[in-house]
KOLPAMAR-110122 format. One record per residue (C-alpha): residue in three letters; residue number from 1; x, y negated, z. Coordinates in steps of 0.001 Angstrom, whole numbers, plus 524288, in hexadecimal, padded with zeros to 5 digits. Example, Ala and Ser with C-alpha at 12.3 -4.5 7.8 and 13.67 -1.06 7.14 Angstrom:
<pts>
- resn	resi	x	y	z
- ALA	1	8300C	81194	81E78 .
- SER	2	83566	80424	81BE4 .
</pts>
This chain:
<pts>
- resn	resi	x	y	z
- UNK	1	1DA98	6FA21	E75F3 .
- UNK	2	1D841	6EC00	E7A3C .
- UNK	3	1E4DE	6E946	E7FBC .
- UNK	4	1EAA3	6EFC2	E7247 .
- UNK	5	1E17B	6E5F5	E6AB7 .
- UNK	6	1E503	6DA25	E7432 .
- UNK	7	1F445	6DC3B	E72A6 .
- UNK	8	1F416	6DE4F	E6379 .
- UNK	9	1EBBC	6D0AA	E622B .
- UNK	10	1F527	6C994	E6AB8 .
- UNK	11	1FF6B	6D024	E61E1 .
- UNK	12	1FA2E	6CA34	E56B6 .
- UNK	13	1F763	6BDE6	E5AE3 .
- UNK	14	207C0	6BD43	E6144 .
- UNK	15	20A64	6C179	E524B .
- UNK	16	202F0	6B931	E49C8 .
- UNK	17	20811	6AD84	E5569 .
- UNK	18	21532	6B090	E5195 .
- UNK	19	2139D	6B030	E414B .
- UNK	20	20D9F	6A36A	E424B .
- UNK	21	218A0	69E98	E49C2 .
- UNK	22	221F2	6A3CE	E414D .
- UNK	23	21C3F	69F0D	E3607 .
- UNK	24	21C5C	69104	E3C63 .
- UNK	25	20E00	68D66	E3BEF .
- UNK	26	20642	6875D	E46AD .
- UNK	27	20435	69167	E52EA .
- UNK	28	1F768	6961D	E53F6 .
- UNK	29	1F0CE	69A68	E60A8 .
- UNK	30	1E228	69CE5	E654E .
- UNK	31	1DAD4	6988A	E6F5D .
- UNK	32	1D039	6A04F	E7725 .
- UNK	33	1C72D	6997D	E80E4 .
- UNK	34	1BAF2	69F1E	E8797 .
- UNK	35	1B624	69267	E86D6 .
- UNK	36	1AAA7	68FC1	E7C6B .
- UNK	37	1AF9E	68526	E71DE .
- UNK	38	1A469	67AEC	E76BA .
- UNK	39	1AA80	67AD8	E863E .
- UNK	40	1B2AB	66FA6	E87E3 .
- UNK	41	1BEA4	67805	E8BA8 .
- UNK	42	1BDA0	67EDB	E7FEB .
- UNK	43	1BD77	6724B	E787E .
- UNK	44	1C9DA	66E27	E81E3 .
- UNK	45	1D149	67B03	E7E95 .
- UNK	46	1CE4C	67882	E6F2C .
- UNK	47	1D410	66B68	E70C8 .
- UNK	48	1E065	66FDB	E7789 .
- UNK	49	1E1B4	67913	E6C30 .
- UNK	50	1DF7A	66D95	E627D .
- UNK	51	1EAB0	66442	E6943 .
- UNK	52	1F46A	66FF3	E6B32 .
- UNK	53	1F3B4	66F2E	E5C13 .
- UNK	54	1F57D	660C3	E5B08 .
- UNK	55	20121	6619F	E64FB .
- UNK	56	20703	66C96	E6061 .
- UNK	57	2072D	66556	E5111 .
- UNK	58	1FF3A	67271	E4CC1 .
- UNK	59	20952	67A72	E5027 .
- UNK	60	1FEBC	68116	E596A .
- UNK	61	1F1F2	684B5	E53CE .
- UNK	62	1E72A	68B59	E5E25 .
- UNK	63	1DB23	692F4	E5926 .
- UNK	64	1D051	68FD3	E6412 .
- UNK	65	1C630	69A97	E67DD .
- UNK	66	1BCBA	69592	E743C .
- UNK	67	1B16B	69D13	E7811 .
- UNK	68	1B8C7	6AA08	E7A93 .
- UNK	69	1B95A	6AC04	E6AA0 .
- UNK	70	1C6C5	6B0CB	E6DAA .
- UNK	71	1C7AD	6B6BF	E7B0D .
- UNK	72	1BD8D	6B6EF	E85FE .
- UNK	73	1BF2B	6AED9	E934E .
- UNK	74	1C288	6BAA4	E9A74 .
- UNK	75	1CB3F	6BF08	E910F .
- UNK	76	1D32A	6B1DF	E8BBF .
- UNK	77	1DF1E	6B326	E95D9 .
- UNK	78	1E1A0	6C0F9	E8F54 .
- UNK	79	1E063	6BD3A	E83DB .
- UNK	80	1E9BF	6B33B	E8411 .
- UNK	81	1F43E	6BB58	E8AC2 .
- UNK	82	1F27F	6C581	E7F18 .
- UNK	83	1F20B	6BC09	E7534 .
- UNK	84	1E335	6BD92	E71A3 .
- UNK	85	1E2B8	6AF06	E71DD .
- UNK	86	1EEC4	6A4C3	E72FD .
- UNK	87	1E895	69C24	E7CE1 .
- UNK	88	1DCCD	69E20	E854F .
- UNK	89	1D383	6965E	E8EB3 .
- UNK	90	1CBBA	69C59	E99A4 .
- UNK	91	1CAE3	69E1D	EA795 .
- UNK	92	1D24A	6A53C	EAFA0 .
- UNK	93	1C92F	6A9E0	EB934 .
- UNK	94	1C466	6B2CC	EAE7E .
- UNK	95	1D082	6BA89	EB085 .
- UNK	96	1CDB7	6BBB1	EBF27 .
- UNK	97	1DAEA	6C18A	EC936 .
- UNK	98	1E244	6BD0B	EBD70 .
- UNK	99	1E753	6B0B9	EBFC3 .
- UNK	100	1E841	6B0A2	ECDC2 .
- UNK	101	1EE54	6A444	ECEE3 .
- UNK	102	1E725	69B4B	EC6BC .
- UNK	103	1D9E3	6A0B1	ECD0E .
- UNK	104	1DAB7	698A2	ED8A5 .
- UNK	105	1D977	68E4C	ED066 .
- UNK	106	1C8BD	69211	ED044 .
- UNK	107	1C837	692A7	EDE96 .
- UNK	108	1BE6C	689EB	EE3DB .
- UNK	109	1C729	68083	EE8AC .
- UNK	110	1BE20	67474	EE672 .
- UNK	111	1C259	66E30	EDA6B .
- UNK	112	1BAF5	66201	ED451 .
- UNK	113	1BE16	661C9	EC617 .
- UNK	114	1C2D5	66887	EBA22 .
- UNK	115	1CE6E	66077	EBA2B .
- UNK	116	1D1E5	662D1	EC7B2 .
- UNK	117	1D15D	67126	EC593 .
- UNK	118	1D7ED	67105	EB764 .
- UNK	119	1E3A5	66893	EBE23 .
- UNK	120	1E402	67480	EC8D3 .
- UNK	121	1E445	67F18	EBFE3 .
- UNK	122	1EFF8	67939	EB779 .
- UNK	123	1F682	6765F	EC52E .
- UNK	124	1F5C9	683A3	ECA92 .
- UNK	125	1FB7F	68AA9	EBE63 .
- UNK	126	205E1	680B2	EBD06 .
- UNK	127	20923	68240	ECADD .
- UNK	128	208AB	69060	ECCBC .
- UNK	129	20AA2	694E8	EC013 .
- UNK	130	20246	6A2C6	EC18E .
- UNK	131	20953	6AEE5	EBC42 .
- UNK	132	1FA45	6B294	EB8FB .
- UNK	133	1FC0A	6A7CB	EAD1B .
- UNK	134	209EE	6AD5C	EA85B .
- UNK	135	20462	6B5EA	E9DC5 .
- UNK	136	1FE50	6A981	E9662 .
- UNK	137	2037A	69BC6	E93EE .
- UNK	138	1F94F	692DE	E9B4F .
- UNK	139	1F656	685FB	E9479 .
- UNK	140	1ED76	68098	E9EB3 .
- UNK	141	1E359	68328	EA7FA .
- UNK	142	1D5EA	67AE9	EA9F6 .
- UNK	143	1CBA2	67CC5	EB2C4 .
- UNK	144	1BCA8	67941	EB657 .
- UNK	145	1B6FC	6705C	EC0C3 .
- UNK	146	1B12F	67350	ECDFD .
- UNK	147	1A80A	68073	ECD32 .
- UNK	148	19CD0	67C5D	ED562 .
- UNK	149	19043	6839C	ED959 .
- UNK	150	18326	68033	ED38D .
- UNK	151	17560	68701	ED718 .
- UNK	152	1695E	68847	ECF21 .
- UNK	153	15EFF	68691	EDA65 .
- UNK	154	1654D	684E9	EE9CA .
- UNK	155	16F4A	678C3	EE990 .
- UNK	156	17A26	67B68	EF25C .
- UNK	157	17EFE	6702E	EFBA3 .
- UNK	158	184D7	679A4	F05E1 .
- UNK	159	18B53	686B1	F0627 .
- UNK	160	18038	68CDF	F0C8D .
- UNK	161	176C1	68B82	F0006 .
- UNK	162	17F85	69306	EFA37 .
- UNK	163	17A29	6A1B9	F026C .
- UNK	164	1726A	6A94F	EF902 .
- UNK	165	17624	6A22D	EEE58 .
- UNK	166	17C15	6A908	EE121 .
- UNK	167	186AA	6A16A	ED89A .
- UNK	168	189EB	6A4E4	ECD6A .
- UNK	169	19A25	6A5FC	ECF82 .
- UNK	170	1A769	6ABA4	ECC88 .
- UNK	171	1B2F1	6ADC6	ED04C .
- UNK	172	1B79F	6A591	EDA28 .
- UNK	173	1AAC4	69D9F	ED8DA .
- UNK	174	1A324	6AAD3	EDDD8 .
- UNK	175	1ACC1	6AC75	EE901 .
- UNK	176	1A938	69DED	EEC9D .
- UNK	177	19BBF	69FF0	EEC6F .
- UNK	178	19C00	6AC2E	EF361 .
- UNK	179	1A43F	6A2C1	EFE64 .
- UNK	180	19A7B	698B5	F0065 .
- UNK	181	19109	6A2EF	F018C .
- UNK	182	189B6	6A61E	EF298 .
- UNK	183	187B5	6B166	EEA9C .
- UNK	184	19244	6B15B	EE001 .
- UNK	185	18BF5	6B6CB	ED50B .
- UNK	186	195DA	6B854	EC79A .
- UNK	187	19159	6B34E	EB97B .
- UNK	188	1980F	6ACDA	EB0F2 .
- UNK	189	1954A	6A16C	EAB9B .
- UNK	190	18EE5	6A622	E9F7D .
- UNK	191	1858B	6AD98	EA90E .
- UNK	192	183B5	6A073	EB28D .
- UNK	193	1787E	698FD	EABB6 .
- UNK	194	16FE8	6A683	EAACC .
- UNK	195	1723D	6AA63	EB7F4 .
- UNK	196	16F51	69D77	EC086 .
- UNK	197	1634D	69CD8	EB62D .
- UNK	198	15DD9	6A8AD	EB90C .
- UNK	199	16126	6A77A	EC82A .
- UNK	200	16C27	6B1E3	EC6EA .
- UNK	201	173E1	6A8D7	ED018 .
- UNK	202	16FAF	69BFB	ED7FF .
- UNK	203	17A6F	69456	ED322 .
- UNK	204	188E5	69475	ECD7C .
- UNK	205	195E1	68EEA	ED001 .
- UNK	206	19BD7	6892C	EC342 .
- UNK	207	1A3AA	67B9A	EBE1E .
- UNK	208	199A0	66EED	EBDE9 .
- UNK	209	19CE4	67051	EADD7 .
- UNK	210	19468	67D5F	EAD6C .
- UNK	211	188F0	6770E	EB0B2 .
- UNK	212	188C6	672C1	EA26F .
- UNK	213	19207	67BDB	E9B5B .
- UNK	214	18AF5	68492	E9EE9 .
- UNK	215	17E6B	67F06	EA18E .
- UNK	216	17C89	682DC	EB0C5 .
- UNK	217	177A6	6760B	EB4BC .
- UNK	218	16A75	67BFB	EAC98 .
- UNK	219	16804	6871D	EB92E .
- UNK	220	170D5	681A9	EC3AD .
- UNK	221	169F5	67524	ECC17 .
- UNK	222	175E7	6729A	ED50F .
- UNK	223	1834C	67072	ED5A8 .
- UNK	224	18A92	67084	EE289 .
- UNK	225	1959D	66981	EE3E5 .
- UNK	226	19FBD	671AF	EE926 .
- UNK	227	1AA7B	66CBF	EE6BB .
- UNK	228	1B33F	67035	EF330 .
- UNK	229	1B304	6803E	EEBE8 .
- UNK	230	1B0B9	67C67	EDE93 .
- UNK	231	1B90E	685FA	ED619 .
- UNK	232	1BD9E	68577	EC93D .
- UNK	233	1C12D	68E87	EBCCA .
- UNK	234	1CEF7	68D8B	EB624 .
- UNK	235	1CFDE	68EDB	EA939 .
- UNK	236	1DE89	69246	EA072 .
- UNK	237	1E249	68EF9	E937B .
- UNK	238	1ED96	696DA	E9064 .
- UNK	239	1F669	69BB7	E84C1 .
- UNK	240	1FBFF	6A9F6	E8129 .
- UNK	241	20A7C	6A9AD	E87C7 .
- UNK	242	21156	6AF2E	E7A84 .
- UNK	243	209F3	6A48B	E7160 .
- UNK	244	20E06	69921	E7AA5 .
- UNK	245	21BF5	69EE0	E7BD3 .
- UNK	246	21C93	69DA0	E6DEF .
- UNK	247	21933	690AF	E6C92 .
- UNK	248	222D0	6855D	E6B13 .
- UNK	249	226A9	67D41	E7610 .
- UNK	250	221D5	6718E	E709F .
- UNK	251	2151F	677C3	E6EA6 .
- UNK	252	21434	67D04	E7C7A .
- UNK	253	21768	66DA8	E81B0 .
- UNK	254	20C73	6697E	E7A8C .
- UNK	255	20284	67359	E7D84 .
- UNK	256	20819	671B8	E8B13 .
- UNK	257	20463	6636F	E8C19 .
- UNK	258	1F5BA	66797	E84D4 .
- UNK	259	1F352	67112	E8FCB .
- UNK	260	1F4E5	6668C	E9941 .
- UNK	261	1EC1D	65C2B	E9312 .
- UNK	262	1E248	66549	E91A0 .
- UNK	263	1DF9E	66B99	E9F90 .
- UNK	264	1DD9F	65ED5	EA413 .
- UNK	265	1D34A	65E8E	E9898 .
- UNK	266	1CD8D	66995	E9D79 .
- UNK	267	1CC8D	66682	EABB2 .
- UNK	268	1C512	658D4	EA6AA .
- UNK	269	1BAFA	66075	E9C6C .
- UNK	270	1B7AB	668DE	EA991 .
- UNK	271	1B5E7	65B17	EB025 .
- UNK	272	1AF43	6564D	EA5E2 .
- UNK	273	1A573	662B5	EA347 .
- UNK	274	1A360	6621C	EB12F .
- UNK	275	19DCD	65525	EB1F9 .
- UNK	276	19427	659C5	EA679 .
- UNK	277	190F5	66541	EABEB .
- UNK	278	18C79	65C6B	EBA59 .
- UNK	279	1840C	653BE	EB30F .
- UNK	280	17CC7	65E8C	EABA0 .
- UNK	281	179BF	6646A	EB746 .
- UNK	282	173A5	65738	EBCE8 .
- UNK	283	16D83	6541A	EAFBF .
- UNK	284	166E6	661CF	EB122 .
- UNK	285	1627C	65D7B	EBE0A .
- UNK	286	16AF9	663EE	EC6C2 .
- UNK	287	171D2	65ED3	ED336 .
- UNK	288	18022	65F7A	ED81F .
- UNK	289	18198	660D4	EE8B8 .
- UNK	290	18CDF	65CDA	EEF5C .
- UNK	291	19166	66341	EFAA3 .
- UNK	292	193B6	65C72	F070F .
- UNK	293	1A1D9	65C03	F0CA6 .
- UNK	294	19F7B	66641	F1584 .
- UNK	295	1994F	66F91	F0E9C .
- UNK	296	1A3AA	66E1D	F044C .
- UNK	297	1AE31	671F3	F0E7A .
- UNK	298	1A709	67D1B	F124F .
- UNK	299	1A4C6	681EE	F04C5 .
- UNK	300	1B4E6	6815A	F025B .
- UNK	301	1B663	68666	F1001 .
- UNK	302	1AD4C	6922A	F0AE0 .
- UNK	303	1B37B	6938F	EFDBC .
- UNK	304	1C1F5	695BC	F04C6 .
- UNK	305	1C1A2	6A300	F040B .
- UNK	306	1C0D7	6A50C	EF7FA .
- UNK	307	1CE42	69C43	EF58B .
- UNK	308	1D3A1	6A5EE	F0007 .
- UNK	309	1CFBA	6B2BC	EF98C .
- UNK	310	1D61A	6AC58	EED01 .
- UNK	311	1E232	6ACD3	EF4E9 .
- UNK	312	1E0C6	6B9D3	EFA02 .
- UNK	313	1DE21	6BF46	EEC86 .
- UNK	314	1E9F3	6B938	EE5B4 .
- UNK	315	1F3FF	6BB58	EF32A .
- UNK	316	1F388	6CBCB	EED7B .
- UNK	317	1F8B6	6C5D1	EDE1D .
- UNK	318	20439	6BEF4	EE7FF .
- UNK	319	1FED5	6B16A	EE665 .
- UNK	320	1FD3F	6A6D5	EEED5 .
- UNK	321	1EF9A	6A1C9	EEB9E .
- UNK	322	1F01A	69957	EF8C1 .
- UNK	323	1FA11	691C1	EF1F8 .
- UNK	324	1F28E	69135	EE48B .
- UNK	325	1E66C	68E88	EEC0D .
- UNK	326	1EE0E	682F9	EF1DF .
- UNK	327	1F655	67D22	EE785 .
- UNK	328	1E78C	67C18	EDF89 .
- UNK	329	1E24F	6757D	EEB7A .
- UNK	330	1EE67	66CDE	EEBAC .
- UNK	331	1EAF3	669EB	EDDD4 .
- UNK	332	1DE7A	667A9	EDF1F .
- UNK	333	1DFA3	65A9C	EE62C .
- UNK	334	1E9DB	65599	ED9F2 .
- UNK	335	1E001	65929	ECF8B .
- UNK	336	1D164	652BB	ED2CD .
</pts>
């Protein structure tokens, strides 16, 4: 019954595509993003929708929903390829085995900004082109900066204070913390604040910018700097493959150039949330630790495995995610 409903809507929505065009007015498309409207990459994808209008001469008109008003995180891929929504933002880790390819992009390969990251994830599509993307037209990809660990009460200088400890993770993140010897235990972020709170879990790994957006820096006390496994999250923006097909060349070259102004946009609001989201946590009285050179070898030395198992996992889809895994590295040292 679903999948009945699901195909008649993206019927409809195909049809009443094809009338406007035939009756020559603008083209109109909508917009889903999990994002609420007060996040700054919700603002971002509002503005991209804004200046495809202005470039297009209004010949493209976009209806924005954010806060899953249209389609939910989980579901926003889907709904794109069935035409629920046009275009769609979210991550793709919420659609996990599905895009085997692009996952290695949230390994915790040690990145150090959102830009860095947001340069890799463009780089890796554009070089490998993933069949896992083929049933959507990808406009860009963006990403978050380094995912470090914080703690409410024990700070953690060494990979030893980590025994006994349990971090809120998942994902990759849990496998990460179960490799430098934690207790992965999965919430998601909407659970996060409750749970270190309430001493549900000693601490979490999440982006520097959480500590405000989401107000963490109010239960966590320390932020380890962890760089040498700090992970990330990519995020997509992409458009139904039948509405983009339909659009005029012209239209696609300048949404085209848009979609690559605006990922570097992205990867600098991550930047800049980050650097909010550090101070907070020292205005609330919190402290950041480095780690010494040697323990942050050991902690990538520890965290190895789980870039192998990566590799394992996608070897049985007949991909070679030693490659992936080293063209991102390769990357890495381009985009600081």
């Amino acid at each position: 019954m679903k999948k009945t409903t699901l195909i008649l809507s993206a019927c409809a929505c195909l049809l009443g595509f094809a009338v406007t065009a035939l009756a020559g007015g603008p083209v109109k498309l909508t917009y889903s993003n999990f994002f609420p409207p007060t996040h700054i990459q919700s603002q971002l994808a509002e503005q991209w929708c804004r200046e495809v209008e202005k470039r297009t001469n209004g010949k493209v008109r976009i209806d924005y929903f954010p806060g899953s008003t249209l389609s939910k995180a989980h579901q926003n891929y889907d709904g794109v390829v069935e035409g629920i929504s046009d275009i769609g933002m979210s991550c793709l880790a919420y659609s996990r085995g599905r895009f085997p390819v692009m996952a290695a992009i949230d390994l915790p390969l040690g990145y150090r900004t959102g830009a860095q990251a947001t340069r890799v994830a463009n780089a890796v599509y554009e070089h490998f082109k993933p069949e896992e993307l083929s049933d959507v037209q990808p406009m860009y990809f963006h990403a978050h900066g380094p995912g470090l660990l914080f703690t409410t009460e024990k700070p953690v200088a060494a990979m030893a204070d980590l025994k006994g400890l349990k971090i809120r993770s998942t994902g990759n993140s849990a496998l990460l913390v179960e490799a430098l010897g934690g207790t992965p235990v999965a919430k998601p972020m909407s659970e996060t604040y409750q749970s270190l709170q309430r001493g549900i879990v000693d601490g979490s790994i999440h982006p520097v910018e959480s500590n405000k957006g989401w107000k963490l820096a109010e239960v966590v006390k320390f932020g380890t700097e962890s760089f040498s496994v700090a992970y990330t999250t990519t995020f997509f923006v992409v458009m139904n493959k039948d509405k983009w097909n339909a659009l005029d060349p012209d239209v696609q070259a300048a949404i085209m150039q848009i979609n690559k102004e605006w990922a570097d946009r992205h990867g600098a609001a991550w930047d800049d949330a980050d650097a909010l989201g550090r101070q907070y946590l020292l205005d609330q009285g919190g402290k950041f630790i480095a780690l010494s050179d040697a323990e942050s070898a050991a902690w990538a030395k520890a965290a190895q495995p789980v870039m192998d198992q990566y590799v394992k996992t996608v070897a049985e889809k007949k991909i070679d995610g030693a490659a992936v895994v080293d063209f991102i590295k390769a990357e890495m040292t381009k985009a600081q």
